[in-house]
N, C-alpha and C positions, 0 to 999 in steps of 0.2 A: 469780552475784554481783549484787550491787542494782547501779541506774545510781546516779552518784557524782554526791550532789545539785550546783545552780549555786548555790544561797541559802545563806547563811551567818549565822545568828543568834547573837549573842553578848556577853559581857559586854565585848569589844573594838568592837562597833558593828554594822552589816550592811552587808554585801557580797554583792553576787552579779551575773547575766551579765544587761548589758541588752538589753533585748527578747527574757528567757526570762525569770527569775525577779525579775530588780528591775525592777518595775512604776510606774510613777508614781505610781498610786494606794496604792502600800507606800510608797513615799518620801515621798508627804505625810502619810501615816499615823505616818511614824516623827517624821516634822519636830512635828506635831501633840501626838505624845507627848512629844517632850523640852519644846516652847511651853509645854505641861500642867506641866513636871516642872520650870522653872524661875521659874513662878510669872510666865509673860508677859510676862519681862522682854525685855534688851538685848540678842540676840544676834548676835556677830561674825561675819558666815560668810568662806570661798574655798573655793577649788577650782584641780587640776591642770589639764589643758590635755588630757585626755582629748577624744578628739570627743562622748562623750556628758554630756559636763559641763556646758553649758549648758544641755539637757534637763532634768539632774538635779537643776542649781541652780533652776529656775524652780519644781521642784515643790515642793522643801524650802521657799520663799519662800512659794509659796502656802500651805503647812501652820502657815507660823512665822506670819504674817498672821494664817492665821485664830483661832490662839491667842491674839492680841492681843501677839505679840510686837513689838517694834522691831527692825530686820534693819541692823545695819552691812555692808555689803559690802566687802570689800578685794581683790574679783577672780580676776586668776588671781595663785597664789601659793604657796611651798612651806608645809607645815602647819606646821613648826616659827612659819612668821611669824604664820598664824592664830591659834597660842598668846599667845604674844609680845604682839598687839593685844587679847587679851581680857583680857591682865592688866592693859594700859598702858589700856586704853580703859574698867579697872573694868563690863564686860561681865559679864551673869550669867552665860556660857555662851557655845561658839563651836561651828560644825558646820563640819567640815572635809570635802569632798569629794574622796575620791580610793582608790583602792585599793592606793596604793603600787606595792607589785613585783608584783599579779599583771597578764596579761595584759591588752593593751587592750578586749578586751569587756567586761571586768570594770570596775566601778566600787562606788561603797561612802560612805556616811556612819561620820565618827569624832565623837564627843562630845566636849567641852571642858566639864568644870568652872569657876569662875567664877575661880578659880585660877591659869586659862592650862594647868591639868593636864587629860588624858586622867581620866574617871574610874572612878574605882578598882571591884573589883566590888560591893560593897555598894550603891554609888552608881548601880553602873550597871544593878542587879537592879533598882533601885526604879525605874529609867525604863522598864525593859525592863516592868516589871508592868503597868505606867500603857500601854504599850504594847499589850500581849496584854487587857486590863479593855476598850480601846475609851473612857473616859471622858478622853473631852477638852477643858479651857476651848474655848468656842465664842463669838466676840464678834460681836456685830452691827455691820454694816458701819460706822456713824458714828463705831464705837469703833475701828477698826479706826486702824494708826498706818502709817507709811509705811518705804520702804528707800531706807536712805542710804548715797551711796558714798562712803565713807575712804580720800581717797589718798593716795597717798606708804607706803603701810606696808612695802612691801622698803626701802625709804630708811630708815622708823626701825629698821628691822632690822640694815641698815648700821652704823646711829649706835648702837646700842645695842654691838654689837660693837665697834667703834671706841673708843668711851669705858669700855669696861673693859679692851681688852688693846693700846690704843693700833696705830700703825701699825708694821711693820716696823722695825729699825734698819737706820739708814744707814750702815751698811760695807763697803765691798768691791761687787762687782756686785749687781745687785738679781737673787731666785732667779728660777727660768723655772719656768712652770705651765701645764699643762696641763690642760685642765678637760672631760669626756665627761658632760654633763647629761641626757645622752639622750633630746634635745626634751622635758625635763619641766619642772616649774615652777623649776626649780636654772636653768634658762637667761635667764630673766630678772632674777633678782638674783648670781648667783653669780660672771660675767665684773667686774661692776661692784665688787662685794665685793672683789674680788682684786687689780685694778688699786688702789683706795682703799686695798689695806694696803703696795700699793709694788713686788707681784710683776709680771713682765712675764708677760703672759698671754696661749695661744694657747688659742680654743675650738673643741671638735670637738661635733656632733650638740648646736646651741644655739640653735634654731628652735621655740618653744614651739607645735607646730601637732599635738599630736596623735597624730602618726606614729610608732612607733616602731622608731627605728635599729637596736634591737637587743633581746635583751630585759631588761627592764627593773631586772634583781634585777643588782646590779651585782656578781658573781662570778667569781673569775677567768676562768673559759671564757666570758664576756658580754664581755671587754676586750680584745680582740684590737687593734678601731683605735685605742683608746687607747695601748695597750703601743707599737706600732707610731708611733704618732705623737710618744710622748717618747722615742723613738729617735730620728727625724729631725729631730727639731728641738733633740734635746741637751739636754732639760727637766730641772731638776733633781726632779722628781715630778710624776707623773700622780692626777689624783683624779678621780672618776665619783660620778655621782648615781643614786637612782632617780628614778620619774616624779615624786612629792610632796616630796623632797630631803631628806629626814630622813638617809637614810641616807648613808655615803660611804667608797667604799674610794682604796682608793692602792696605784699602781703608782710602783716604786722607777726610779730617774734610770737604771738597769740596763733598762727596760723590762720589770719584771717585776712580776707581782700580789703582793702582802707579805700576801694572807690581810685580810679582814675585821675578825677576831678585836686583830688589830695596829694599826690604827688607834685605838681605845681604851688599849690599849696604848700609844703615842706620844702623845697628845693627854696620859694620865696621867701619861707623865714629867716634859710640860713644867709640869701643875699642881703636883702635888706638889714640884718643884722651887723652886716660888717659893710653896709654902702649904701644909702639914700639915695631914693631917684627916682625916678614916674615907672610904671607897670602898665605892662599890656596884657589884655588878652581877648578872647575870642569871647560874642557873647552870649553863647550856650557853655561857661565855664563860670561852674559852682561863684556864688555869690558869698564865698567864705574870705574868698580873694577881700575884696572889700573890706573886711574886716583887719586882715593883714595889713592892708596898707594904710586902712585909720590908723592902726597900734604903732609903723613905724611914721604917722602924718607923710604918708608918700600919695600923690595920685595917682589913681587907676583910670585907664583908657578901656573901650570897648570897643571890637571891630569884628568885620565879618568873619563867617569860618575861612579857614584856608590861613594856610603858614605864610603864605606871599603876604595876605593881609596885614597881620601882623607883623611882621617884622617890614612891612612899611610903616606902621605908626609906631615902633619900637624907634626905627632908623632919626622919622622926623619930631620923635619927643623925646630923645636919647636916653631911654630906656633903661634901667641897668638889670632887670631880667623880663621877662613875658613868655608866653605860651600858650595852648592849648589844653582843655580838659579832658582830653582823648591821653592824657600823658606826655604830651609835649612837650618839654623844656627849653624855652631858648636864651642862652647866656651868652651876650655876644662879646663879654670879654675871654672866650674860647673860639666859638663858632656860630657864628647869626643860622644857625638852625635847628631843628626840632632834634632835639639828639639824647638816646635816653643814657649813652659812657656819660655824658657832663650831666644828665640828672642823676647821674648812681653816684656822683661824685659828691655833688653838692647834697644827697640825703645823707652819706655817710657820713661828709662830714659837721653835721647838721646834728648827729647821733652823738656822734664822738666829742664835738665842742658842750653840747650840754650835759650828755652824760643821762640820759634817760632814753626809755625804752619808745619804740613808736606808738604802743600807745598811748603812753604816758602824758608824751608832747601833744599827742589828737585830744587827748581830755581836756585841754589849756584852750581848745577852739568851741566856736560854737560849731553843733550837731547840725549838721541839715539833711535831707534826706533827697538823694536825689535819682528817678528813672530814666534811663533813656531806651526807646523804642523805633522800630525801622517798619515800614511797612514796601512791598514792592509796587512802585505809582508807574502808569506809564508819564512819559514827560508833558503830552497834553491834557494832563488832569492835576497836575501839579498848582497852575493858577487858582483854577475852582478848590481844590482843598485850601490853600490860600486865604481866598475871600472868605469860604466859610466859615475860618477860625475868624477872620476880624468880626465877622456877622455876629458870632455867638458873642464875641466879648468887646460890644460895641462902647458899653459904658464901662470899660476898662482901659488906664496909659497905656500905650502900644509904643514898641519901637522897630519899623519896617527897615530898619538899616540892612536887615540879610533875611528874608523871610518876615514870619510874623512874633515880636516876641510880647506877650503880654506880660504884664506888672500887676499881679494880684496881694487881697492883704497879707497873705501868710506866707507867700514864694512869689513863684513867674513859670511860665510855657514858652518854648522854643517851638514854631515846627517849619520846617525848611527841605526844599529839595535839595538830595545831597550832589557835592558836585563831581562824584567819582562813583558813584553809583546809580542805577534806575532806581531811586526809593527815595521815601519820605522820610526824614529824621523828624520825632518827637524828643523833645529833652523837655522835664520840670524837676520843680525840685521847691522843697517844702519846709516848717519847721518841725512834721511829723512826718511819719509813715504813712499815718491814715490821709492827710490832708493831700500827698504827694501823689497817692492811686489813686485819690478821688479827681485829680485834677487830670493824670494822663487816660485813666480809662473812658472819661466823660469823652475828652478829646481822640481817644485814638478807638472809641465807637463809631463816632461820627465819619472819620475818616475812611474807616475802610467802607462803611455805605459809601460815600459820595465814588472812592474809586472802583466799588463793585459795579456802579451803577452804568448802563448800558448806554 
C-alpha cells in the first residue's frame, strides 16, 4: 500500500505537515500565486494560534509583498472573522491560516475571494494554474507596499453580530454557557461574544497558545470535559469550537453531545422562525433539515461538500440561512460564512425566545440516527471505492452530485473523498440505531478491502 501523502493540493486551498511537506518555500509560492491572481491588490490576512503560524504567516507576507500586494493584518483570529474583514475592508482577497480540525503539525492556507467567500472551483483552478505555470507579478523593491495591522477586527465581529440579532431578551435569569474553544482562535473572541449577548459564561480550554487540549474536530467523543463541565456547573448548553472556530457543536443542559449535524438544525429553526426563505446545505447534512423546512413550507437545496459550494447556491437562491453538518452555520445577514459566534448567537437565542431546554426543543423533531466514518484511501483508490459502492447498490436512487449518495428505504449513504484530507468519508444516517450500523459497517467492510488490496 503507498505511504498516505502529508501535502494536500486543492481546489479548497493547501494543507499539509510542517517541516515535511509544507515548506516555506511552497507557502511563498502559493502567497505569490494568489498576489498574481488578484491583480496586487489588498489583501486581508490571520491566522489560528497554531505554534507553526507565525512561521507560516511570515512566508505568505513575503510572497504577498513581493507581488506587489498590500497585506492588512488582523492577527490571530477565527477565519469566519478574516471573511468578515475582507468584505467590510472592500479587500481583493483574504488568506486565512489555519487547518481547522486537522492535527496540530498540520497547517494550511484558505483563499478568500474579494467577496469575503472561500473560492468557488472555477476560481480556485485559475489560481491553482497561475500556481503550478510558476508566472508570478514580480515588483521591485521601490514598488514594493508595506503590512498593516487592523485592529479591533473580533470586536467588529462582535458589532456586526450584535446589530443584526440584537442582545439577548431580558427575562427571567440570564442562560448559563459553557464554552470549550480548544485553545483555538474561538478563545479570544468567543468568551467576550457571549458575555456582550447577556449569557453568563464559564470557559474551558481558552488559552489561545497553541496546545492542544484535546483534538481538535469537535465530535462527540472529543467533548468529554466539556459534557462534564455543563454538568457541574448546571449550564443550560455547552458549545466547543475547533482550532479556526468555524465550526461548532453543542452539548445539551443533559451533558450530552446533540450530534453536529443539529446544530444547523437549531440555528434553522430560530431563522426561519422569524424569516422565510430557501435553505442550503451540503449533502452529507442530516436529512432532519428537510423536515424543518416542510414545518416553515421553505425549500431546501442540496450541494456538494465544501463552504464555497454552498454559499454559491445560498448566493444564486437567496438563501436566508444554510450550512454544513460538520457544524457550519452560515447566515449571510451577518457573514456569508461558516462561523460558529453567529451559530452561538442564533442557538441562544433560539433558547431564550422559546423558553425551553435543548432537549426539550430536539424532542419536537424527528430522531434520526446518524454515523460518520473516515478511512485513510490513497487518492488513486478513491474511484474504485467509488464504483464499488454504486455496484453494491445498483438497484438503489443514487445522486453522484459529490461522490456517491444512495437513497435507501429507512436513511441514505454518503461516501466521498474528502477534499482536505488523504481519506474516505462515509456518512449515513438511519431511522434507528440498528439500521444506521447495519448500513455503514456493511459499507465501510467493503471499503477497507478494496483499499487494503495490493
Amino acid at each position: 500500500m503507498r505511504a498516505i501523502p502529508t501535502l494536500k493540493i486543492s481546489i479548497s486551498g493547501v494543507r499539509g505537515v510542517i517541516g515535511d511537506s509544507l515548506s516555506p518555500t511552497l507557502l511563498t509560492r502559493f502567497a505569490q500565486a494568489f498576489g498574481t491572481y488578484v491583480g496586487s491588490g489588498t489583501i486581508v490576512i490571520g491566522r489560528d494560534p497554531r505554534t507553526s503560524g507565525e512561521m507560516v504567516k511570515q512566508a505568505v507576507v513575503a510572497g504577498l509583498l513581493s507581488s506587489g500586494c498590500r497585506v492588512l493584518d488582523v492577527g490571530m483570529c477565527p477565519v469566519p472573522t478574516v471573511q468578515l474583514m475582507v468584505a467590510q475592508q472592500g479587500a481583493h482577497g483574504g488568506l486565512a491560516i489555519t487547518a481547522s480540525h486537522n492535527p496540530p503539525e498540520w497547517n494550511a492556507l484558505k483563499f478568500i475571494g474579494p467577496d469575503g467567500l472561500f473560492l468557488g472551483p472555477g476560481l480556485a483552478r485559475e489560481m491553482l494554474d497561475i500556481y503550478h505555470q510558476g508566472e508570478y507579478v514580480k515588483v521591485a523593491g521601490a514598488e514594493m507596499r508595506g503590512v498593516e495591522t487592523l485592529f479591533g477586527a473580533t470586536d467588529r465581529h462582535i458589532k456586526a453580530i450584535l446589530d443584526s440579532l440584537g442582545p439577548l431578551p431580558e427575562k427571567g435569569r440570564r442562560l448559563r454557557v459553557v464554552l470549550d474553544a480548544c485553545n483555538g482562535a474561538g478563545s479570544i473572541v468567543g468568551p467576550k461574544l457571549l458575555e456582550a449577548l447577556g449569557a453568563e459564561t464559564i470557559s474551558i480550554n481558552n488559552q489561545p497558545n497553541g496546545q492542544f487540549p484535546r483534538p481538535a474536530e469537535p465530535i462527540p467523543e472529543n467533548l468529554g470535559d466539556l459534557c462534564a463541565a455543563v454538568k457541574e456547573h448546571r449550564a443550560d448548553i455547552g458549545f466547543a469550537q475547533d482550532m479556526d472556530a468555524d465550526r461548532l457543536a453543542i452539548v445539551s443542559e443533559l451533558g450530552e453531545p446533540i450530534g453536529e449535524d443539529y446544530t444547523l438544525v437549531l440555528a434553522m429553526l430560530y431563522v426561519l422562525g422569524r424569516e422565510r426563505g430557501p435553505v442550503v446545505a451540503n449533502l452529507s447534512t442530516t436529512h432532519v433539515l428537510d423536515f424543518v423546512a416542510k414545518l416553515f413550507d421553505c425549500p431546501l437545496y442540496r450541494t456538494r461538500i465544501g463552504e464555497a459550494n454552498v454559499t454559491e447556491v445560498m448566493q444564486r437562491e437567496g438563501a436566508v440561512i444554510g450550512g454544513e453538518g460538520n457544524g457550519g452555520v452560515i447566515y449571510p445577514r451577518v457573514n456569508f460564512a461558516r462561523d460558529s459566534l453567529v451559530g452561538m448567537a442564533l442557538v441562544l437565542h433560539l433558547l431564550a425566545d422559546r423558553g425551553r431546554s435543548v432537549s426539550e426543543i430536539l424532542r419536537e423533531l424527528p430522531r434520526l440516527y446518524m454515523i460518520k466514518e473516515k478511512l485513510p484511501c490513497p487518492s488513486h483508490k478513491i474511484g474504485e471505492v467509488l464504483k464499488m459502492v454504486r455496484q453494491v447498490y445498483a438497484d438503489s436512487p443514487v445522486d453522484l452530485t459529490d461522490g456517491v449518495k444512495v437513497i435507501l428505504p429507512h436513511g441514505w449513504l454518503h461516501v466521498r473523498g474528502s477534499n482536505t484530507e488523504p481519506i474516505i468519508r462515509l456518512s449515513a444516517e438511519a431511522d434507528t440505531p440498528e439500521q444506521v450500523r447495519l448500513i455503514s459497517d456493511s459499507v465501510f467492510g467493503l471499503t477497507r478491502q478494496l483499499i487494503n488490496q495490493k
